[in-house]
C-alpha positions in Angstrom: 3.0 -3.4 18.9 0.0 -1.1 19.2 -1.7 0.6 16.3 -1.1 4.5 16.2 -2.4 5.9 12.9 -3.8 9.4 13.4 -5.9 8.9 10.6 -10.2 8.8 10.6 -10.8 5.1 9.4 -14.0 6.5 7.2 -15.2 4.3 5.3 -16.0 5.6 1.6 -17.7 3.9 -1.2 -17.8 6.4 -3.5 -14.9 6.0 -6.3 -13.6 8.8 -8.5 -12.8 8.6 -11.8 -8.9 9.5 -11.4 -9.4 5.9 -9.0 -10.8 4.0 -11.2 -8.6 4.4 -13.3 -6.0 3.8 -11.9 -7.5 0.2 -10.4 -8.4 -0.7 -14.0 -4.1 -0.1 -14.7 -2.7 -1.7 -12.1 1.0 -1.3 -11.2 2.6 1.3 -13.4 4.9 -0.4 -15.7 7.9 1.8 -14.6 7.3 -0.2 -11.5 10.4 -2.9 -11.3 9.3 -6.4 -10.7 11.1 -7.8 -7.6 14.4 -9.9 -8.7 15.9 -12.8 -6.4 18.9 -10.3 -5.5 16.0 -8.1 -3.7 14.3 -11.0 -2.0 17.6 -12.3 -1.2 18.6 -8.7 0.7 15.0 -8.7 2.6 15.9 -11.6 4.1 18.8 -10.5 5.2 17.5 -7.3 7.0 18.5 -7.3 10.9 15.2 -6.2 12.7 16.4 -2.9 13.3 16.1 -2.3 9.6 13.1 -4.3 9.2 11.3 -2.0 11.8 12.8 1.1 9.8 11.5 0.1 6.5 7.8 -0.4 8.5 8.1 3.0 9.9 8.9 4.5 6.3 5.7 2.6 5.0 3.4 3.8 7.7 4.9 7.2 7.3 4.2 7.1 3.3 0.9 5.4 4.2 -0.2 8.7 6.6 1.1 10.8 4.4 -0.6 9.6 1.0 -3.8 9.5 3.0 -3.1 13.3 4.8 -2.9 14.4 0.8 -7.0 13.1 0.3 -5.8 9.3 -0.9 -8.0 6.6 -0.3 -7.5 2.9 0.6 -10.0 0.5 -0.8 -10.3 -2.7 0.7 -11.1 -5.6 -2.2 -12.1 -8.4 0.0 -10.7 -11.5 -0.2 -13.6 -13.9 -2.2 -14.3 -10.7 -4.8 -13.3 -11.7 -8.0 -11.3 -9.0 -10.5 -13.3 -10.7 -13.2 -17.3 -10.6 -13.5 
């Protein structure tokens, strides 16, 4: 499967204050935490379904970053802690 985001893959390093704050929160709390019932049902998923739910995500993906949003990539040896 080919990537086909429409989306310029800028690279920013300037961060807002509205972002950091929101990195310094985390997940909202209203957020629910994932119960075995939902892990259970994911497993389930025929991959028909799966492939839908992927398309939503991209979909919500291009449009949060057609609205201005910003993806920052942490890499993987940064620590959240200094």
């Amino acid at each position: 499967m080919t990537d086909m985001n429409d989306y310029d893959e800028v690279e920013e390093t300037a961060v807002d204050e509205d972002e950091a704050k929101a990195a310094e929160k985390g997940a909202s709390a209203s957020e629910p935490a994932l119960t075995d019932s939902d892990l259970a049902e994911a497993e389930t998923l025929t991959v028909t379904a799966k492939l839908k739910q992927r398309q939503a995500l991209e979909d919500e993906v291009a449009a949060f970053l057609a609205r201005g949003g910003r993806i920052v990539e942490v890499p993987a040896d940064e620590s959240a802690k200094d």
